[in-house]
C-alpha positions in Angstrom: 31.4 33.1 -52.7 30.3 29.7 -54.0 27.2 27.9 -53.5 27.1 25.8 -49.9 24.5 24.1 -48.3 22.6 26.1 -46.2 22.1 23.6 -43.3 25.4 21.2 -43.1 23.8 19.1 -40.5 21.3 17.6 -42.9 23.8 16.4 -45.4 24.4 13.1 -43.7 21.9 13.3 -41.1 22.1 11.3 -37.3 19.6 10.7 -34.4 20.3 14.2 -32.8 17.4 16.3 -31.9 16.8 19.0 -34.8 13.2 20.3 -33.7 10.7 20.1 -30.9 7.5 21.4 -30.4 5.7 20.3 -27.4 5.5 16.6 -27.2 6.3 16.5 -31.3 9.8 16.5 -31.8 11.9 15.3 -35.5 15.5 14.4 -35.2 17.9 15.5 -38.3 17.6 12.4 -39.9 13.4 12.4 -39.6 13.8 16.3 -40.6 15.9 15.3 -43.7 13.6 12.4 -44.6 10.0 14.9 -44.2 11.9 17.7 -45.7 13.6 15.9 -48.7 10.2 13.7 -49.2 8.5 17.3 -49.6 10.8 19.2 -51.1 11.2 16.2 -54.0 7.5 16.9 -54.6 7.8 20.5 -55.0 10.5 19.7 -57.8 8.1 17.6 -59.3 5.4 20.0 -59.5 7.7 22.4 -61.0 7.0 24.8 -58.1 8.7 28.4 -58.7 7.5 30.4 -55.7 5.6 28.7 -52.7 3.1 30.2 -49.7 3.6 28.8 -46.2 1.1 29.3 -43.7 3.3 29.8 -40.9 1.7 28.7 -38.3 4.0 27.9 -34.7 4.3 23.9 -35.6 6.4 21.5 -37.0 4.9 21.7 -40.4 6.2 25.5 -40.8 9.4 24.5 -40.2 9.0 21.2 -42.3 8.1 23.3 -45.2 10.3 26.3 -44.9 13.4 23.6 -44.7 12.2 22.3 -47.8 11.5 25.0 -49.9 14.9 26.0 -49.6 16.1 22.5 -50.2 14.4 22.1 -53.2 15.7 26.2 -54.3 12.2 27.4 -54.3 11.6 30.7 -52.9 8.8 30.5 -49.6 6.7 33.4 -48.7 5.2 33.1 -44.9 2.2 34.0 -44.8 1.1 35.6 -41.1 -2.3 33.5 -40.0 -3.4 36.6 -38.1 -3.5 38.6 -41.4 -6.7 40.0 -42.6 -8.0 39.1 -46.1 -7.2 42.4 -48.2 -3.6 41.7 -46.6 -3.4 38.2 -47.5 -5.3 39.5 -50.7 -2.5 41.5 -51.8 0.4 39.4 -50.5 -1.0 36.4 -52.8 -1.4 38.9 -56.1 2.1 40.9 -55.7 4.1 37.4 -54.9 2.0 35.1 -57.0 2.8 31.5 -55.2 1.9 28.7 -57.1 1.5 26.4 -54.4 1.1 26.9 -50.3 2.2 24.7 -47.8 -0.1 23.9 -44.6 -0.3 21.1 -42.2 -3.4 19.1 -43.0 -5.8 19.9 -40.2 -5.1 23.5 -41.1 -8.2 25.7 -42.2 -7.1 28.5 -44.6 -9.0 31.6 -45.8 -10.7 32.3 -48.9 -7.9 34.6 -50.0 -5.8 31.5 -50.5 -8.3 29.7 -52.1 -7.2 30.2 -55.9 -3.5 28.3 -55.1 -2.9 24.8 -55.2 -2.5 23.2 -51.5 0.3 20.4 -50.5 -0.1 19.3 -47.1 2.8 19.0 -44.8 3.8 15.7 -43.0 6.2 16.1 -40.1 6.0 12.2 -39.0 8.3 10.4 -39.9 8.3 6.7 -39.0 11.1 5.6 -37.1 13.8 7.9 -39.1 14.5 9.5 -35.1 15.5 6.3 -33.6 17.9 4.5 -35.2 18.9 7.5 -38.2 18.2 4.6 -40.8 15.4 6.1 -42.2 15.5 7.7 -45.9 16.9 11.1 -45.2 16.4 12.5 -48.8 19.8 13.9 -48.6 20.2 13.3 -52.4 18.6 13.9 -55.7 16.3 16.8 -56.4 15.6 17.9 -52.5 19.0 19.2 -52.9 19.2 21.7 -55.7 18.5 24.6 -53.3 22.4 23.7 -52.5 23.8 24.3 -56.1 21.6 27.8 -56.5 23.9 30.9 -56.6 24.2 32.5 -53.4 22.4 35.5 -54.9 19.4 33.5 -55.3 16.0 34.3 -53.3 15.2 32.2 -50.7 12.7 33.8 -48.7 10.5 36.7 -49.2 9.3 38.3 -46.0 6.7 41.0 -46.2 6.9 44.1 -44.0 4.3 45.1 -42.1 3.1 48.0 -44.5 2.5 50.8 -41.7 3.1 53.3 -44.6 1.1 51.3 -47.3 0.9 47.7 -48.6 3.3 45.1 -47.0 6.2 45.3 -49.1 7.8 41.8 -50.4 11.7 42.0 -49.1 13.2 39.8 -51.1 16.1 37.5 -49.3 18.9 35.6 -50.4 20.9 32.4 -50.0 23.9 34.6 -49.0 22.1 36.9 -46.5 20.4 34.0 -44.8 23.6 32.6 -44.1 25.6 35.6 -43.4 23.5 36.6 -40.8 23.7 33.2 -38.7 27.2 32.7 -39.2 28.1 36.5 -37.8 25.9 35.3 -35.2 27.7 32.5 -34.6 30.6 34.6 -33.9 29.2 37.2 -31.7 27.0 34.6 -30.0 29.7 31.6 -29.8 26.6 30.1 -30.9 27.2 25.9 -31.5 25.7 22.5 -32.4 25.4 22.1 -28.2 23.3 25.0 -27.7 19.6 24.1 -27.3 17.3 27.3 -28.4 14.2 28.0 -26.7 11.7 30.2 -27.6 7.4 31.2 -28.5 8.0 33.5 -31.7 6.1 33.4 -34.4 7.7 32.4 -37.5 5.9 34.4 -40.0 9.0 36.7 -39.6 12.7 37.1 -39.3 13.5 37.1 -35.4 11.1 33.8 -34.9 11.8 31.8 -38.4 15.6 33.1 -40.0 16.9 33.1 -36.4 14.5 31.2 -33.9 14.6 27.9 -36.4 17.0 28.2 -39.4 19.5 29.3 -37.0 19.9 26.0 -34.9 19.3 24.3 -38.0 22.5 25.7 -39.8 24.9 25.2 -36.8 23.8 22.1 -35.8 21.6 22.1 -32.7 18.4 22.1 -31.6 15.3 24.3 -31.2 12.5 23.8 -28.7 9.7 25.9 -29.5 6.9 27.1 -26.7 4.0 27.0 -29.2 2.6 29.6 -27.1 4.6 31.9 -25.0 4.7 31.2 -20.8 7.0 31.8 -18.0 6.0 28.4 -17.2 7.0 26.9 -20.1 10.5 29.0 -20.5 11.3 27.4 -16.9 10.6 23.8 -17.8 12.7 24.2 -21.1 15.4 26.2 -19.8 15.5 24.1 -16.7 15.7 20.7 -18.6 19.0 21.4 -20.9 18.0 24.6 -23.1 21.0 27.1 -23.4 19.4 29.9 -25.1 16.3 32.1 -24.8 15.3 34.2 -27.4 12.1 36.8 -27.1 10.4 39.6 -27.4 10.5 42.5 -25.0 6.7 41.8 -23.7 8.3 38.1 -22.9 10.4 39.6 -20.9 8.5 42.5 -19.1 6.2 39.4 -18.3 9.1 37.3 -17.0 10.7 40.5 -14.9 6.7 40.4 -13.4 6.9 36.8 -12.6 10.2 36.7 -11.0 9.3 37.1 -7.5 6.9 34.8 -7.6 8.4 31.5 -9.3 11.5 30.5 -8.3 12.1 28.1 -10.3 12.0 30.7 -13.3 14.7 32.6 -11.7 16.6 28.9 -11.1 16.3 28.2 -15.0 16.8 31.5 -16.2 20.1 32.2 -13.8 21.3 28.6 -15.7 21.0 30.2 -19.0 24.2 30.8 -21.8 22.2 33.6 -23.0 19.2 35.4 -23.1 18.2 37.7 -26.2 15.9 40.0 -27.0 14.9 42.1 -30.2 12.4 43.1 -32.6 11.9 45.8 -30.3 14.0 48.2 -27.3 13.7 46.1 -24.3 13.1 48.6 -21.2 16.4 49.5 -19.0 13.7 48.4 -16.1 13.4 45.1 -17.2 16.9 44.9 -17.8 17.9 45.4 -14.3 14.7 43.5 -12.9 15.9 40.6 -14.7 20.0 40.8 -13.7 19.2 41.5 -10.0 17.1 38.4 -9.7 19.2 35.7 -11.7 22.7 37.6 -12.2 22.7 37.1 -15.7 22.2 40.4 -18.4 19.5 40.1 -21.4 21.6 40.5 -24.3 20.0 42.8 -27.4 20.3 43.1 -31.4 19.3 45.2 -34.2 17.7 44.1 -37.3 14.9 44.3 -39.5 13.2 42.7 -42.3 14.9 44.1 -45.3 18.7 43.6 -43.3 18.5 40.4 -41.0 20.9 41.5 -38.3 22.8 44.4 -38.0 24.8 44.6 -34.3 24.5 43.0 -31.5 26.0 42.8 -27.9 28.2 40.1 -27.8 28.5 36.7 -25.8 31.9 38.0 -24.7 31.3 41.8 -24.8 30.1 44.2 -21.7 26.0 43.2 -22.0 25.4 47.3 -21.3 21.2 47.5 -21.3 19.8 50.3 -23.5 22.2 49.3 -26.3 22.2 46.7 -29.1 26.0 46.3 -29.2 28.4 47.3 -32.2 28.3 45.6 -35.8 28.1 42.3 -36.9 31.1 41.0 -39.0 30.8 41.7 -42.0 28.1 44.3 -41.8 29.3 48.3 -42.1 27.0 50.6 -40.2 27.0 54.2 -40.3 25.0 57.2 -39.0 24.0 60.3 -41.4 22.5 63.5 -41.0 19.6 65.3 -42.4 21.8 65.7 -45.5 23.1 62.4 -45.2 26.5 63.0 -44.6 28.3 60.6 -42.4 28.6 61.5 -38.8 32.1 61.3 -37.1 32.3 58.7 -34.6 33.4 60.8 -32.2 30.6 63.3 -31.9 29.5 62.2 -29.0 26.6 60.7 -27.6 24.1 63.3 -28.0 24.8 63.5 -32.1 21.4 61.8 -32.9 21.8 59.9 -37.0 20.0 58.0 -39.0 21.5 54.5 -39.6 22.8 53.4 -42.6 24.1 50.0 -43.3 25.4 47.9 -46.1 26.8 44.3 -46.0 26.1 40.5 -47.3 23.3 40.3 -44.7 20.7 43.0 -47.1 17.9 42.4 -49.0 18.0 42.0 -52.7 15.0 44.1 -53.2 11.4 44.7 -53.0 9.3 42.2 -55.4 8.3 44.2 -57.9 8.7 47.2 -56.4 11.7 48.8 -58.0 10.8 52.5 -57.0 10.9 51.5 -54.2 14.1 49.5 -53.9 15.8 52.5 -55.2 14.4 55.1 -52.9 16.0 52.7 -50.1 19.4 52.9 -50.8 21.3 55.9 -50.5 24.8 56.4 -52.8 27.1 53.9 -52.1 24.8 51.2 -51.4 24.0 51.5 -48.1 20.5 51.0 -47.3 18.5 53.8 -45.0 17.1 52.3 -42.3 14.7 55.0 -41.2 16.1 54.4 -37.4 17.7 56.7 -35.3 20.5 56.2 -33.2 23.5 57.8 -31.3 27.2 55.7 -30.4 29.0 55.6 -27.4 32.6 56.3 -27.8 33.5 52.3 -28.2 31.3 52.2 -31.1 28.3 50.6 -28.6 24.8 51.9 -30.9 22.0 53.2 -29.1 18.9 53.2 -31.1 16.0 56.1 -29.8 13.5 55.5 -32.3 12.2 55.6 -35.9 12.8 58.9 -38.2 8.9 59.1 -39.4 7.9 58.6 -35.5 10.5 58.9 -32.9 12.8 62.1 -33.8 11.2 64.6 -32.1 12.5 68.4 -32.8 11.7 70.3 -29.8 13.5 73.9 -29.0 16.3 73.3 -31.5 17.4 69.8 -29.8 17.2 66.1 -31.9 15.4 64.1 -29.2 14.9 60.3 -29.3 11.2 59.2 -27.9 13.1 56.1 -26.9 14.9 57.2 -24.2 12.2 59.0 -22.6 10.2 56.2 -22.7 12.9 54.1 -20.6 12.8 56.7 -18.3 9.1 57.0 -18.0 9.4 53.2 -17.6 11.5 53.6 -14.1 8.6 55.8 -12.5 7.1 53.5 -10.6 3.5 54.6 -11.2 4.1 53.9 -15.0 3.1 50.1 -16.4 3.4 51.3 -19.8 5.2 54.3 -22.1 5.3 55.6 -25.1 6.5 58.9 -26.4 5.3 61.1 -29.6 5.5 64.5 -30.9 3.1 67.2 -31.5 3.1 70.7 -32.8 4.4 73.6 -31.2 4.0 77.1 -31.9 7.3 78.0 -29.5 8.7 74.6 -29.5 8.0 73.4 -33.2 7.3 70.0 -31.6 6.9 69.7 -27.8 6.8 66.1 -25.7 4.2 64.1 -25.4 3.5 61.2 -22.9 1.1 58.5 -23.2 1.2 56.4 -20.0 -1.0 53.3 -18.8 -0.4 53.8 -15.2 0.4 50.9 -13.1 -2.6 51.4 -11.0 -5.8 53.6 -12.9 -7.0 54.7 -9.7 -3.8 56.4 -9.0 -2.1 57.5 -12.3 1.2 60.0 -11.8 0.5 63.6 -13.0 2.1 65.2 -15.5 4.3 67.1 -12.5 5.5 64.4 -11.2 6.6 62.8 -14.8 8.4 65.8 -16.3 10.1 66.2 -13.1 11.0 62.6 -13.2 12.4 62.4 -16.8 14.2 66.1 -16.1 15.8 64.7 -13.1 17.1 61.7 -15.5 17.8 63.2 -18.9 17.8 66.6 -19.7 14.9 69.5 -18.9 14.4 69.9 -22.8 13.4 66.0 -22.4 10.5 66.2 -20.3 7.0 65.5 -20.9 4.8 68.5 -21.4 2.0 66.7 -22.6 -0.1 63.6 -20.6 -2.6 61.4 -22.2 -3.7 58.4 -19.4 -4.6 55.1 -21.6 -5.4 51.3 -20.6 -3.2 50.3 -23.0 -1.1 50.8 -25.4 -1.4 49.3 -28.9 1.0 46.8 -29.9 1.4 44.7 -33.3 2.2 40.6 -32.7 5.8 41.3 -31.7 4.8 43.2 -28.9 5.9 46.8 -31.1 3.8 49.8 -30.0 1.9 51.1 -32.6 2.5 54.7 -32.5 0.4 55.5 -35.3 -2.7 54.1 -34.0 -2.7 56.6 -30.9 -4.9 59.1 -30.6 -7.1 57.0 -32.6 -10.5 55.4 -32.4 
């Protein structure tokens, strides 16, 4: 595969609408002039490796754009990170410079690294396209880099230890948005709207490099409201992408705001990911605006994996059958291959391999090599079962979510979606503890949707037994507020029990 430009659209840039946040907005050509004018300076200053503090603005994506224009790899940095975080993200990836917009106040862990603010503004270069683009020169030698070369690197979010550094390429960036393209029918008219953060890969890769590499336009929230996802939607947006707490909120508001359910029944498509979105939202959502949340799998060290499909059956508890180009298989214990046709109770661990992987873990080569298993496909640590047409359903992570109760494999996942259909439940989430009979047994941690009249245990295990199977049920209850959640809204399993 030869070297391409990552984002055709800026190589001879017009007056169409590239980014917009609030009542800030850049066209392609004024993205292409800020972008080149930066990424020219980056060259200059012989950058090799440069820190962006990704905050939800224009300037994020300003500097992201021209880090890879300019072929130097960009680290986001999370503002929400503590110090020892930041502390040890800035030591393992050793940035020589970080980006920030100027009003932006950054922590004493960054302090030691030279700082180049961002301008977004660019005068004039929306309205007539005349402006200097900087479509030539040095902001382009991101564009003659092998496709093999790193381009972002994204840290995890170290639940198991320090954040690990994934290291991304050229060719998985774009391999990832063009199978996208496919599944989605994703094109230069669609207008993206979303409030992710883009620290990470669903809100950044996707939510702004994603329009940017096909051509059309992304119109960011700043902050996440149903409010906001109506005007947007209602005013020529064609997409929506979120989180599943975006759209348990937006199922909430439904009733209430018509106009939501207007915009939202006008949409091309609606995702979700980073996360299983809740069968009950699911259907909330379709019987109020006829139109089904579409979901995909992915994660830091892969970008995307499978996804439902624009023109596929949008069937809610799954994320849909492989990307192109991406080759997905579930193992057992042993990690041999599971036959497809084992039937939807064969719980695996997925296994993947494709152009859309990670290079590796910055200086982490134990690591690295403990990911992969023979053959080069890379162990995801989640577990899933298929449907007989190859539709994957995911039931949780292998350090968390296999439970092994009685001699069955069970998935906390699809207990907590039935949990999640009781009506006294707000909020599930399912673990396993030791058993002396059982070796694991069930156990449910529910904030009930009203305190002063939480569902018993009874009533729960006869609930999930009436749905799944009797091995299924809860035999354990804990009654919580809350549950805790990371910033994509992921439950922190970990952290139960706890404090």
């Amino acid at each position: 595969m030869d070297s391409e430009p990552l984002f055709p659209a800026l190589a001879a840039p017009g007056p169409a609408p590239a980014l917009t946040f609030g009542d800030r907005a850049l066209t392609y050509a004024g993205l292409a002039s800020a972008a080149g004018t930066l990424a020219s300076r980056l060259t200059a200053a012989g950058a090799t490796r440069v820190a962006v503090w990704a905050t939800p603005t224009l300037e994020t994506a300003v500097a992201v754009v021209a880090a890879l224009r300019a072929g130097v790899p960009a680290v986001p940095l999370n503002p929400k990170s503590g110090a020892a975080e930041l502390g040890h993200i800035v030591a393992d990836s050793e940035p020589s410079l970080v980006l920030a917009g100027a009003g932006d106040e950054l922590p004493e862990a960054l302090a030691g690294l030279g700082r180049v603010d961002v301008v977004a503004e660019v005068a004039d270069a929306g309205a007539s396209g005349s402006a200097d683009t900087g479509a030539s020169g040095p902001a382009d030698a991101g564009d003659a880099l092998a496709p093999s070369s790193p381009a972002l690197i994204v840290y995890t979010s170290g639940t198991t230890g320090p954040p690990k550094g994934a290291v991304l390429s050229r060719r998985a960036i774009s391999s990832t948005l063009d199978a996208l393209e496919d599944a989605w029918q994703w094109t230069d008219a669609d207008v993206l709207v979303h409030g992710l953060p883009l620290f990470h890969v669903h809100g950044l890769i996707l939510g702004i490099l994603g329009p940017l590499r096909r051509g059309g336009s992304v119109r960011h929230l700043g902050r996440f409201s149903t409010e906001g996802v109506a005007r947007e939607l209602a005013t020529g947006g064609t997409m929506l992408f979120g989180v599943p707490t975006m759209y348990h909120r937006i199922a909430e508001a439904l009733p209430d705001e018509p106009e939501l359910v207007k915009a939202l029944s006008g949409a091309r498509l609606l995702v979700s990911g980073s996360a299983a979105l809740p069968v009950h939202d699911h259907e909330r959502i379709a019987s109020a605006t006829g139109r089904r949340v579409v979901e995909r799998y992915g994660m830091t060290e892969t970008l995307m994996n499978t996804s439902v499909r624009a023109d596929g059956e949008p069937r809610a508890g799954t994320v849909g059958v492989p990307l192109p180009g991406v080759e997905l298989r579930l193992v057992d214990e042993a990690e041999a291959e599971i036959p497809g046709d084992a039937g939807p109770e064969a719980v695996g661990e997925i296994q993947v391999r494709g152009p859309n992987l990670f290079t590796s873990y910055l200086n982490r080569p134990d690591a690295t090599e403990a990911a992969f298993a023979p053959g080069g496909w890379f162990r995801t640590g989640d577990m899933a079962v298929r449907d007989a047409d190859g539709y994957v359903r995911i039931v949780g992570r292998k350090a968390t979510d296999l439970i092994k109760s009685g001699g069955y494999k069970i998935g906390a996942g699809e207990i907590e979606n039935a949990l999640l259909e009781h009506p006294g439940v707000r909020e599930a989430a399912v673990t396993g503890e030791p058993d002396p009979d059982l070796g694991e047994r069930v156990v449910a941690w529910i904030a009930p949707a009203d305190p002063a009249l939480p569902p018993t245990l009874d009533a729960l295990a006869a609930h999930v037994a009436a749905r799944l199977a009797p091995h299924k049920r809860p035999r354990v209850l804990h009654l919580v507020d809350a549950l805790p959640r990371n910033d994509m809204g992921k439950i922190l399993k970990r952290a139960l029990g706890k404090g």
